[in-house]
N, C-alpha and C positions, 0 to 999 in steps of 0.2 A: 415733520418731514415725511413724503411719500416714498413707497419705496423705490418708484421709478429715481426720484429725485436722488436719494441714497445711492441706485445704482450708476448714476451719471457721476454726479462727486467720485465715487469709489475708479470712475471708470479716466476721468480726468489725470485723479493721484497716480493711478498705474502709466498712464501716458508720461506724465512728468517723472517720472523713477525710472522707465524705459530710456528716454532721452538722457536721462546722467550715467547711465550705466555705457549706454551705448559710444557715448564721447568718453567713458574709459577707456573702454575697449579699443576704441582707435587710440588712446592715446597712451597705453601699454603694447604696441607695439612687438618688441621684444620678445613677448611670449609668444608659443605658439597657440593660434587658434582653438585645437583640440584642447591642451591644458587647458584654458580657459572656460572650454562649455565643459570638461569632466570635474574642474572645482566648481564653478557654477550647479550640478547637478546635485554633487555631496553635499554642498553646503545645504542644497536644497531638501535633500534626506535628513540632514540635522536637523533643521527647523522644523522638517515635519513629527521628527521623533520628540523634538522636545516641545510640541503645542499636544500632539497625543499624550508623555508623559506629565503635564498639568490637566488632564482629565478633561480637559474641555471639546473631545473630540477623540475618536478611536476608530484604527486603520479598519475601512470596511469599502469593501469596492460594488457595489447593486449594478450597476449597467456594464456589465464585462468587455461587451465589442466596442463598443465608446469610446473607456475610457482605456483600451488599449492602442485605440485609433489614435487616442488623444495622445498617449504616451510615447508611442512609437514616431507616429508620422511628427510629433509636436517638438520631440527630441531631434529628428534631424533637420528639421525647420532650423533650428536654434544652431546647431553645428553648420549648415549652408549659411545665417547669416553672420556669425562670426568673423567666417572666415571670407565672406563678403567686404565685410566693413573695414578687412586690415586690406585687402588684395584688390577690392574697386575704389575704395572711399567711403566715406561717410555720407555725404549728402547722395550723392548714387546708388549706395547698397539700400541705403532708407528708405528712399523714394522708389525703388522697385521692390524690394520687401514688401512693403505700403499695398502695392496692389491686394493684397491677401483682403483688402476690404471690400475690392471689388471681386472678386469667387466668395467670399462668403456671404455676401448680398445675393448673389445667384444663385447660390447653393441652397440658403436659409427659407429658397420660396417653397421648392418640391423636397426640402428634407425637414423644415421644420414647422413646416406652414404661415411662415412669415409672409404678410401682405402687403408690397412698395407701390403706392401711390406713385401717380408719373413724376409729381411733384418730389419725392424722396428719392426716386430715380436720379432727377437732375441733380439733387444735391447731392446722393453718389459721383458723380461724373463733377460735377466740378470741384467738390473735394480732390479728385485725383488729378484734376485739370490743372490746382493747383499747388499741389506736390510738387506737378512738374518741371511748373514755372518758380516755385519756391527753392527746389534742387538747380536750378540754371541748365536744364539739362537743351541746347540747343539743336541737336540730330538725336535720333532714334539708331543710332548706328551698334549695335551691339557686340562687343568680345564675347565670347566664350565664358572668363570669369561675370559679365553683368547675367548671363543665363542662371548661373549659379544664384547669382541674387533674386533673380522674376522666380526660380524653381523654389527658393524659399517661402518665396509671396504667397505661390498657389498651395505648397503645404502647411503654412499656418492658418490659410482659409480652410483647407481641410478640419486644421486644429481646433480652427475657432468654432465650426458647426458640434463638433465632437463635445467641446465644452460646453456650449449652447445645452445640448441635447442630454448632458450630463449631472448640467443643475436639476435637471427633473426630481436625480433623485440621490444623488450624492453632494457630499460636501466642497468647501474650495479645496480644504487642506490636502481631503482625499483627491480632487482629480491635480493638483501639484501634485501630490506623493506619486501618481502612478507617471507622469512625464517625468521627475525627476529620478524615480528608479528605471523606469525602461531608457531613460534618456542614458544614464549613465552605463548601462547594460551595453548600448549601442558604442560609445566612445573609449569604453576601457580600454579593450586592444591597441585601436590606432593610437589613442591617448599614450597609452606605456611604449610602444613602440619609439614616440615623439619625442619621448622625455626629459627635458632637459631641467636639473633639481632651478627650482626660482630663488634668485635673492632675494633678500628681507624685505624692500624696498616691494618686491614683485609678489609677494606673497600679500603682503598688506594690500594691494590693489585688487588680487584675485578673493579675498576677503570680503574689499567692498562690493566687487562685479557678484560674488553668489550673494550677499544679503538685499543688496539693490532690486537684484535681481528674483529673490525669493518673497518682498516685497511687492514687487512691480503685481507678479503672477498670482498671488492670492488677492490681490486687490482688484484684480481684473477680472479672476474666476468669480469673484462674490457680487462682483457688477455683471455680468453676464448673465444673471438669474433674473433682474429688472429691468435690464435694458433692452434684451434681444440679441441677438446676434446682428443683424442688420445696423440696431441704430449705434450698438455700440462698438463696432468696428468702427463707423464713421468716428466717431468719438476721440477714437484713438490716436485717428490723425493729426491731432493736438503734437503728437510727439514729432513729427519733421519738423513743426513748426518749433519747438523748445532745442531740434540738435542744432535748425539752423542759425539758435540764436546763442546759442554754446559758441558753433565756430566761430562766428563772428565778434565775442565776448574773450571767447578764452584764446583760441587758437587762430586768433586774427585771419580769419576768414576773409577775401574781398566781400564789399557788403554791393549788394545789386539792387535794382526797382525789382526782379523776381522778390526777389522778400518780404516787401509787403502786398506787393499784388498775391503771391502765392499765399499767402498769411490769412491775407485777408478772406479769400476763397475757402481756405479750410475752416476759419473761424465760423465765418457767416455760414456754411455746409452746417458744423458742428450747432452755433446756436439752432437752426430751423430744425437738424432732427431732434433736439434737446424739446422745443416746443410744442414741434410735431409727430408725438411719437407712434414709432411704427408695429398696425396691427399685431400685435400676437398669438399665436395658438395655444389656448387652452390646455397649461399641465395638469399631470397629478404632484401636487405638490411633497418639495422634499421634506423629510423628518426636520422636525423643528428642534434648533441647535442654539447657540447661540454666533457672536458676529465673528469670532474667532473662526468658528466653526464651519459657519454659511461659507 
């Protein structure tokens, strides 16, 4: 197996982990948002301390402005869409989150020197085409709280270039370690402020949302190193397509003709950049680790 090909699988499983985490999150309601990304964080410091304390990997940060970009800006990405997904919806906080694929397709050409064929272009655009028809979203009309969710979109395209630019030369563990401690740095306050102790029932949930969730992120940082930044945002798009079939499965969603026409759109996007993949610029590559590690 190639490692392009490696990093498309890896980038898939992140998508499908993203999607069940995400239909927690709506569906823990109860808590507050903040609780949620400041457990989600820690939990995320745990796993990184305990993959460093089996030696397969030790805390070292090589590109400083990065992966502080990464941490910072990627941290409050993750706290706007939280608190999106309880306060818009799921299918709407998704689908505009989602855009983050297209800024970091724009982004990756003059910061990473990624090169989009017109043909890769179109499959950007109707990946997002249909998002929109897959979320049923009928007017363009937006509140205030769907801002909060596009504001999301544009700083995980931030995040996502940050990571791109990060596999150079650091590992996955390390650039999760460095969002999840500045993530957590940024949420303490309001987080404690917020605090209402969780029942047993609510703990267990917040349990699986940080492990999901600390799964999702190292499987998508170690796909990011082979895919690109460009092809592997598209990629990701996979995950509207798995919450919208959550709602519909679990929490009895109406089911629409958006759903497979949207489905279908993203799929077909996702196979062509999967076959077509998109030029990349020449790194220096990172210390050779193992897969824990990458």
């Amino acid at each position: 197996m190639s490692d392009r090909q490696r990093g498309i699988i890896f980038m898939l499983a992140s998508a499908v982990i993203f999607s069940l985490m995400a239909a927690m999150v709506r569906g823990v309601a109860s808590v507050n948002p903040l609780t949620m990304v400041a457990a989600r964080f820690a939990i995320g410091i745990l796993v990184c301390l305990a993959i460093f304390a089996t030696g397969r990997d030790r805390p070292r940060w090589t590109a400083w402005p990065w992966l502080l970009g990464r941490g910072v800006v990627g941290g409050i990405a993750v706290i706007l869409l939280y608190w999106s997904i309880q306060n818009v919806g799921l299918a709407k906080a998704q689908m505009l989150s989602y855009t983050y694929v297209v800024f970091a397709a724009i982004m990756a050409v003059p910061v990473l020197g990624e090169r989009l064929r017109p043909m890769q272009w179109a499959a950007v655009l109707a990946a997002m085409v249909g998002a929109v028809v897959l979320c049923d979203v009928q007017t363009l009309t937006f509140r205030p709280a769907d801002w909060v969710a596009l504001l999301s979109g544009f700083l995980s395209g931030v995040a996502v270039i940050c990571v791109a630019r990060c596999r150079a030369t650091d590992t996955s563990t390390n650039i999760f370690w460095s969002q999840a401690v500045f993530g957590l740095a940024i949420v303490a306050l309001p987080a404690g402020r917020a605090w209402v102790m969780p029942t047993g029932t609510e703990w267990l949930w917040l349990l699986l949302i940080g492990g999901f969730a600390s799964a999702g992120q190292l499987s998508m940082t170690y796909a990011y190193k082979h895919t690109g930044a460009s092809q592997g945002s598209l990629i990701s798009l996979i995950a509207p397509v798995m919450s919208a079939t959550i709602g519909v499965l679990y929490f009895r969603e109406p089911y629409t003709g958006g759903f497979l026409i949207g489905s279908a759109l993203i799929i077909g996007s996702c196979i062509y950049m999967a076959l077509n993949p998109v030029a990349m610029a020449v790194a220096k590559p990172a210390e050779k680790c193992d897969i824990v590690a990458k």
